[in-house]
N, C-alpha and C positions, 0 to 999 in steps of 0.2 A: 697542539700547534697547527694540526694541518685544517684543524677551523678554519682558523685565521686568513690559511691561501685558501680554502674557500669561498670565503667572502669575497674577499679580493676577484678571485675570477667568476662570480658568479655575478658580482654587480659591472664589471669591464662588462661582461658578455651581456648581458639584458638589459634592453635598453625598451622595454615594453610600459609606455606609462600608466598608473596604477597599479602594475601588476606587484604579487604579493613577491614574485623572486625579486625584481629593480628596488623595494623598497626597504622590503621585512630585514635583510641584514647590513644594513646600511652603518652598522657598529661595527666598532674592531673590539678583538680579546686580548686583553696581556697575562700572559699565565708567570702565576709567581713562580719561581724556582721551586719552592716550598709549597706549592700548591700539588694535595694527589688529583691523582686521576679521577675519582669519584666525586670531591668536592668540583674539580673543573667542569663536568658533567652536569651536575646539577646546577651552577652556575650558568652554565651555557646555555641548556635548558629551558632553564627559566627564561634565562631573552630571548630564547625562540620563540617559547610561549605567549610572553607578554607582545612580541611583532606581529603572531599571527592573531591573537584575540584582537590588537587594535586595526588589522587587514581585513579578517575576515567577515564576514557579515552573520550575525546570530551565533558566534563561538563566545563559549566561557568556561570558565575554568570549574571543575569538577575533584573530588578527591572521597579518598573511602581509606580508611589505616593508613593515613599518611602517606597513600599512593594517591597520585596524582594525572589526571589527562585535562585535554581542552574536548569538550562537548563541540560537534561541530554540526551543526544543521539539525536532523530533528534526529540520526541514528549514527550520525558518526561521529568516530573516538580517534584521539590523536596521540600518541605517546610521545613528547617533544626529547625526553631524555634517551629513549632509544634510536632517535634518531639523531640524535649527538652521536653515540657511542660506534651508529652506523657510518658516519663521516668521519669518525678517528680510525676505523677500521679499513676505510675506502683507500683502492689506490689509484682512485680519481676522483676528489673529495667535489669538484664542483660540478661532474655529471650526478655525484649523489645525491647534492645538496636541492638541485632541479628534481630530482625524483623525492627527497621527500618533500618540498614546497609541493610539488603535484599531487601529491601522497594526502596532504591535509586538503589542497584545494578537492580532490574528487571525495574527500571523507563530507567535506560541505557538501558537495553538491547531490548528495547522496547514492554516488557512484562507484566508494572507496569501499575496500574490500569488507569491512565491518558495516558500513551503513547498510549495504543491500544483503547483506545475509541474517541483520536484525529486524531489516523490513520486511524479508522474508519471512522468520521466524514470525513476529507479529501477524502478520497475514493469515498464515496457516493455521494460527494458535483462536485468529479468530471467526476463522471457518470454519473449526471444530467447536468451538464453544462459545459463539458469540462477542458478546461485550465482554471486556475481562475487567476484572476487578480490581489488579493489581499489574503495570506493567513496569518496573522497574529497570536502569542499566547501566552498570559502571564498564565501562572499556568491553568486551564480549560475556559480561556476564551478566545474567538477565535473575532477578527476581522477579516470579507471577503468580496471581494468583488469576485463578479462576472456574467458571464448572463448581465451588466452595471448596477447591483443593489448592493449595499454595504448594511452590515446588521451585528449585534453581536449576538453570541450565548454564555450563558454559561454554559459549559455542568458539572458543579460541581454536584448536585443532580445523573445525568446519573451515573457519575464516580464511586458515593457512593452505587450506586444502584445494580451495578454490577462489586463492587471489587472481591466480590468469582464467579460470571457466567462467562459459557465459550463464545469461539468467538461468537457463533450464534447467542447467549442472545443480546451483544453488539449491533454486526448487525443490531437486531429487532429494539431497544432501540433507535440507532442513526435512523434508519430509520423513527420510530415513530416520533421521534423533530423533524425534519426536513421535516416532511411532514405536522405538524401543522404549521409552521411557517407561517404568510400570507406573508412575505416576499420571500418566497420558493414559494409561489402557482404558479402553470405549466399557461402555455400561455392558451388561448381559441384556441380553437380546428380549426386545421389550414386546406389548402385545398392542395388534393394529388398535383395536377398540380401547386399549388404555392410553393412547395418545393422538387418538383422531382427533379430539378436539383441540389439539395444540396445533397441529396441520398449519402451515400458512404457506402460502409461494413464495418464490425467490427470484427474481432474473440474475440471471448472467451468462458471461460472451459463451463463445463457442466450447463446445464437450472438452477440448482438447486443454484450454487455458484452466481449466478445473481438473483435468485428471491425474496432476499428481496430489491431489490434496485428499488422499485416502478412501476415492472410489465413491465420489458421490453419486445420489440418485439424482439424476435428471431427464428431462422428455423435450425435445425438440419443439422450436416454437415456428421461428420464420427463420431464412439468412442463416446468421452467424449465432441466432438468440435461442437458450434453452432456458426451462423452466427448471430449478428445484425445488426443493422443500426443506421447511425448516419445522423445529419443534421450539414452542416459544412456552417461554417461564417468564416468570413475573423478572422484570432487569435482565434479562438475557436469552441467546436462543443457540441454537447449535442445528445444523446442516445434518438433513438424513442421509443414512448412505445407503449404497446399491443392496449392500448385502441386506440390510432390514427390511427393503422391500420384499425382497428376494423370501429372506423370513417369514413374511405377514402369508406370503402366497397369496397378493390384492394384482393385479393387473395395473400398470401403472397410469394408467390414465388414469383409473378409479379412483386413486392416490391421491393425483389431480386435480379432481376435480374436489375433492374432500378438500380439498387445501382453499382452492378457489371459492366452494361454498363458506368455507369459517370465510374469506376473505371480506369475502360479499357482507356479510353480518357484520364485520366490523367498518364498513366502510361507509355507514349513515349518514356519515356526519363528518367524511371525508371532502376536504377544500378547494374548487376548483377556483383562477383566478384569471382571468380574463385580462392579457394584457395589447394596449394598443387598441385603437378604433376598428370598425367592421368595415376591412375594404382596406385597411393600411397596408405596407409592407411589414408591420412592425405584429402583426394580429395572430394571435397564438390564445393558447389557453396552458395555463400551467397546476397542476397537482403536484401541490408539497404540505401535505397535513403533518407533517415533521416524526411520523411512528415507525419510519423504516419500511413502509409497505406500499409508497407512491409508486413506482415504477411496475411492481405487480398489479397494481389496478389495469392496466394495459390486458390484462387476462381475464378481465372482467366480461363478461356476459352484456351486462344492461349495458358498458361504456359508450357504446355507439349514441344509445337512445337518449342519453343522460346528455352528449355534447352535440349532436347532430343538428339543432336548431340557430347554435353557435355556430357550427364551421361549415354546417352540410355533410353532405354524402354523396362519396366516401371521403375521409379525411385519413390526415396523415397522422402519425404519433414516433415521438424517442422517447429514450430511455437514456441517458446517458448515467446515472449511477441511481444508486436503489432510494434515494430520498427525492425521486424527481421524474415528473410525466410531465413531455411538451407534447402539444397538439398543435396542429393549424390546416387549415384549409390547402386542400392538393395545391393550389396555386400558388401557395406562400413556400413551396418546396424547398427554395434556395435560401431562404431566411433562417428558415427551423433549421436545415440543415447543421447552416453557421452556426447557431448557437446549441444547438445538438453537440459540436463536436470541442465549443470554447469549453460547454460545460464537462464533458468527455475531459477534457485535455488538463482541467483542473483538479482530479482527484486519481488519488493511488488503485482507487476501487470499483474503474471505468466499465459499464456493462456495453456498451453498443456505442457506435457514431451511427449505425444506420436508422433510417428513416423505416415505417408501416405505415402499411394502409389497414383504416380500420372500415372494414363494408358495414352493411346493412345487416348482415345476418350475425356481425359479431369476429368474424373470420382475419385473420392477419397472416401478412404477404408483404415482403419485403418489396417496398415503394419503386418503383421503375419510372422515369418519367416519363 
């Protein structure tokens, strides 16, 4: 029953238009005398459910053994029946009812305490091992395969652990499961000469936004931008760490520059595109040969020589995530910029907003105007 004064004071008080609290319980409940408790729940439920699939934008309904969530966004999970059970329990059912209406909306927006500890998890899962093969998810439980090992996690306990910490806590947290796991344990320590040829670069931000992810190897570029390395297999690849350098006994730049040479070999017949007129505000040059290695071309050696006839010298270059090299002439600074930072702002897996200069001799320095 205390639904019901739910409703009631939840729709008095909101008067926000479109929003999913003023709309989504815009019904009343009549409980049979003869109705339990269980059945009322799942009854109530279900029109919670069916409110917020038709409110919210990309939710649907999901089920695994006859349990049941709404899919909300691309990582988060809604339990509409616990949160019934949460409102019968409340003794103030329509401050609760605004919490779990918030509850679903930040699970869309993937700010709820399940979506960003499974983006999390995903993240980390594919900084160790690349592409994954298999990423499945019902409410905190994740079927994966990948690395050719399949394995389940279920990060319910993480979730609850860290509904009020911020990102970083997360980070720790997933990083911690997932390096107990013995299904996660890292290969036995391999030989430099048996995987040099796999070598390839990697961009990403600053040392700090990679250092919970189990101690990768990387070298300083310009600014905020460092170099790692990855080891690439045919369909996937996986991030070297500090310690296997540390193993091989190479020097890390030497590491580097191995990685940088396979780079070079593969990049023949790598695509640069010329967009906007010579002299527009609009004149850029863009690399996206679509193999996940465009934004390392930036560490290229010849790069200067290859686009210098286009933009001059010295010109400018971003990165803004690893499928993508912008270029334009020092002049066009504030253009590239803009779009440096729309394309940054577009993806989960952003390397830089900052701009380089790329000289004559190959050399990069974060761009100053």
């Amino acid at each position: 029953m205390r639904l019901c004064e739910a409703v009631s004071a939840y729709r008095a008080s909101s008067g926000r238009r479109g929003d999913v609290g003023a709309t989504a319980m815009a019904g009343s409940f009549r409980v049979d005398a003869q109705e339990s408790d269980r059945d009322f729940i799942e009854r109530a439920g279900s029109y919670f459910a069916m409110i917020l699939l038709d409110e919210l934008e990309d939710a649907r309904h999901v089920s695994s053994h006859d349990d049941h969530r709404l899919a909300l966004g691309r990582y988060g999970q809604f339990n509409p029946f616990a949160s019934v059970e949460r409102l019968l329990d409340s003794d103030n059912p329509s401050r609760t009812l605004r919490d779990e209406i918030r509850r679903a909306e930040d699970e869309a927006a993937g700010r709820g305490p399940i979506a960003r500890v499974v983006l999390e998890a995903r993240s980390q899962l594919e900084l160790r091992f690349g592409a994954l093969e298999r990423f499945e998810q019902f409410d905190t439980r994740l079927s994966v395969a990948a690395g050719g090992r399949s394995f389940q996690l279920d990060l319910g306990e993480l979730v609850r652990a860290t509904e009020d910490a911020d990102r970083s806590v997360v980070a720790r947290g997933v990083g911690r499961l997932l390096g107990a796991l013995p299904g996660l344990s890292e290969p036995d320590q391999l030989r430099f000469e048996d995987v040099a040829e796999r070598l390839l670069p990697r961009l990403v931000g600053e040392r700090d936004a990679v250092g919970d992810f189990g101690g990768l190897f990387s070298v300083p570029v310009a600014g905020r931008l460092h170099a790692a390395t990855v080891l690439r297999y045919p369909g996937r690849a996986r991030f070297v760490r500090a310690s296997e350098v540390q193993g091989w006994g190479i020097a890390s730049e030497e590491v580097l520059e191995r990685a940088v040479a396979n780079l070079a070999k593969r990049s023949e017949e790598a695509r640069f595109y010329a967009i906007g007129a010579a002299g527009s505000a609009e004149h850029c040059v863009m690399a996206r040969s679509g193999d996940g290695l465009d934004s390392a071309r930036l560490l290229l050696p010849g790069l200067h020589d290859v686009l210098c006839d286009e933009l001059g010298t010295p010109f400018i270059a971003g990165v803004p995530h690893r499928d993508m090299l912008l270029a334009a002439p020092c002049e066009r600074a504030q253009a590239l910029m803009a779009r440096v930072s729309e394309q940054a702002a577009q993806t989960r897996a952003a390397i830089s907003s900052e701009l380089y200069t790329v000289s004559a001799s190959g050399e990069l320095s974060v761009f100053e105007p």
